[in-house]
C-alpha positions as CSV (number, residue, x, y, z in Angstrom):
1,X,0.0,0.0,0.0
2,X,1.7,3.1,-1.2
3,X,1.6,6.2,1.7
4,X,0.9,9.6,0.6
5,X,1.9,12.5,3.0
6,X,-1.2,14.2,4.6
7,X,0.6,17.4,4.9
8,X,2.8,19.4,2.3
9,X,5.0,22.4,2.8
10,X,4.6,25.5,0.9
11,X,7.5,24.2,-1.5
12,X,6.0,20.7,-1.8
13,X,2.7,22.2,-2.2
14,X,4.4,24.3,-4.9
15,X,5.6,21.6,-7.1
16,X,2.5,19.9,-6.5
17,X,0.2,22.2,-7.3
18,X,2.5,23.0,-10.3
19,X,1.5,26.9,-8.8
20,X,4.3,29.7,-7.5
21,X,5.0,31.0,-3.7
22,X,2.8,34.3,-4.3
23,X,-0.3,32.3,-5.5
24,X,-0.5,30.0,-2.5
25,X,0.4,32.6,-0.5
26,X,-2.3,34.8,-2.1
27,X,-5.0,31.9,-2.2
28,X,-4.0,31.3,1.7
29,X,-4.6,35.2,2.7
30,X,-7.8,35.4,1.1
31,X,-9.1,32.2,2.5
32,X,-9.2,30.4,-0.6
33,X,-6.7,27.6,0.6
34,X,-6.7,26.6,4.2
35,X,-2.7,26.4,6.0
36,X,-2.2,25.6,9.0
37,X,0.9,25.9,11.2
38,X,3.7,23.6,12.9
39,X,6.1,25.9,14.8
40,X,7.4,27.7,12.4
41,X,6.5,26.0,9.3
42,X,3.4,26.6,7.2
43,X,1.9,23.4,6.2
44,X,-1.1,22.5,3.8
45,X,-2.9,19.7,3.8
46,X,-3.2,17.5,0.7
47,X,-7.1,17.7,0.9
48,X,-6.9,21.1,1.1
49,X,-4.2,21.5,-1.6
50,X,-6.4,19.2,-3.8
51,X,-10.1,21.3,-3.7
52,X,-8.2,24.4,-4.0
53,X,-7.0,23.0,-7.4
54,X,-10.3,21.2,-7.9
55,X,-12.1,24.9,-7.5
56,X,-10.6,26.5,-10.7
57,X,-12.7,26.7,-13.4
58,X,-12.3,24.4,-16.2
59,X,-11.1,25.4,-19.6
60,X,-14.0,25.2,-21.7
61,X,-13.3,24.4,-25.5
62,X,-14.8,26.2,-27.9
63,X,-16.0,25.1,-31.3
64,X,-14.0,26.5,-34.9
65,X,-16.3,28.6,-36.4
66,X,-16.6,28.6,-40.4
């Protein structure tokens, strides 16, 4: 059974998100992604990581026109 880690760093949660500091940051501040803090370090959880990614609009296709 392969273990997934329940709580990411903001670097981890970086790469994972494929996203940059200032838009985690940004999504954090305005309450868009929940963190949550371990002594100094700012962690987010995977769940958390995953609807905040899950919450962006989809890119819609749109039809050629002729």
């Amino acid at each position: 059974m392969e273990s997934y880690p329940i709580a990411l760093t903001i670097a981890e949660a970086c790469s994972a998100a494929r996203a940059g500091r200032t838009s985690l940051y940004h999504a954090i501040n305005v309450g868009q992604l929940r963190a949550v803090k371990r002594g100094r370090r700012t962690l987010v959880l995977t769940e958390d990581l995953r609807r905040w990614i899950e919450g962006h609009p989809a890119i819609e296709r749109k039809m050629p026109t002729k």
